[in-house]
C-alpha positions in Angstrom: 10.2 -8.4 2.2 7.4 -11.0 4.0 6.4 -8.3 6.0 5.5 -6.2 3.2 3.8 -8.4 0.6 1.7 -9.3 4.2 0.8 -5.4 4.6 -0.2 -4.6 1.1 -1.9 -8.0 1.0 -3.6 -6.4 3.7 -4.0 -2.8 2.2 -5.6 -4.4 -1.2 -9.4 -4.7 0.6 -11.3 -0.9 1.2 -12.7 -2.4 4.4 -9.4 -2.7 6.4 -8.1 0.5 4.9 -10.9 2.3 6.1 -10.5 0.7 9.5 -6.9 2.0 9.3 -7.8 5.4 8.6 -10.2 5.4 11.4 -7.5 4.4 13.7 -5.4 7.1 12.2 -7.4 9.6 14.7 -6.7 7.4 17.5 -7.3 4.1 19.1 -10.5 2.2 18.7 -11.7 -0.6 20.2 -13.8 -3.6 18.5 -17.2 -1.8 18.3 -16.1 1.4 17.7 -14.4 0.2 14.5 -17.6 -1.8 13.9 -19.9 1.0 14.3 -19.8 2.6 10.6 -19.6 -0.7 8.9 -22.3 -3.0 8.0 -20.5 -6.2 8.8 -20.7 -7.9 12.2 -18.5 -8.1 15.0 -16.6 -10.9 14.1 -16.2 -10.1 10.5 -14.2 -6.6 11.7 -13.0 -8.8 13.7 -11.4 -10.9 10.9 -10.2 -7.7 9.5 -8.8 -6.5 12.3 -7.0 -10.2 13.1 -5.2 -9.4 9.5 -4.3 -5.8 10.1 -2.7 -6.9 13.2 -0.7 -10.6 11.1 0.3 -7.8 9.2 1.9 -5.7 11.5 0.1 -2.9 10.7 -1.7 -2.6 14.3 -1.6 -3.3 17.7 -3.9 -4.3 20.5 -3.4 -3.8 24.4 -5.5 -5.4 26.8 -7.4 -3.1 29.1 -10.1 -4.8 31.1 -12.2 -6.5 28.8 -11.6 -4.7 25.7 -9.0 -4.9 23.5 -8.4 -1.3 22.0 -6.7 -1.0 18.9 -4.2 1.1 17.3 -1.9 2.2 14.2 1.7 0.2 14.7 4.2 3.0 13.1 7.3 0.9 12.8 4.9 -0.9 10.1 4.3 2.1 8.1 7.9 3.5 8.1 8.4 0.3 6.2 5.8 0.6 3.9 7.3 4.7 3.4 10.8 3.5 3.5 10.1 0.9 0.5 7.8 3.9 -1.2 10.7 6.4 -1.0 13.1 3.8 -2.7 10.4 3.5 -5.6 10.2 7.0 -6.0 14.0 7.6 -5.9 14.2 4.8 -9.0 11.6 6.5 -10.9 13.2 9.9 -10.6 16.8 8.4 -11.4 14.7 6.9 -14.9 12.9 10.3 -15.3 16.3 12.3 -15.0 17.6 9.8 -17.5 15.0 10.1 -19.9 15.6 14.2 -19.5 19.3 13.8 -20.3 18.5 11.6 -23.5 16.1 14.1 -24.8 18.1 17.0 -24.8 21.0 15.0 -26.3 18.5 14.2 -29.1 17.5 17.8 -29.0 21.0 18.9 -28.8 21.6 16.7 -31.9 18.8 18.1 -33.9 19.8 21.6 -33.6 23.3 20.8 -35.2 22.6 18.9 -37.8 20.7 21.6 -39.2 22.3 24.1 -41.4 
């Protein structure tokens, strides 16, 4: 459950979800992520040290750049914990459904 309150921690701030959907089109190193934001360097770099604590990316090393990308395994987690949230609200919504039409049901025979 760390792992999670780490990658919505990280999810809360626009910047890094931006950067996230940027890297949903593919990797991107540094500057390229940098490029649409008006931050510095090292501030996407901050971001991007979080995104990665996270687990929601991954860097390689290739010369001297370090490009980045989306980490999936990170996201399956964050769908796999979404899909059990949406299961318990539908299990509370059929629920609800089967009280009401046993109050409905109720309704209709207690009138003459």
């Amino acid at each position: 459950m760390q792992s999670l309150d780490a990658a919505f921690l990280a999810l809360a701030d626009p910047t890094r979800r931006a950067i996230l959907a940027r890297l949903a089109l593919g990797e991107a190193t540094v500057m390229e992520l940098a490029e649409p934001f008006d931050m510095t360097q090292p501030a996407v770099s901050r971001h991007l040290k979080v995104l990665e604590g996270a687990g929601l990316i991954t860097r390689r090393v290739d010369g001297t750049k370090r490009p980045c990308r989306l980490a999936p395994q990170a996201i399956v987690e964050i769908d796999r914990w979404l899909d059990w949230l949406r299961q318990a609200m539908a299990r509370n919504y059929d629920r609800l459904d089967d009280v009401l039409a046993e109050m409905q049901t109720e309704e209709g025979r207690e009138k003459p």
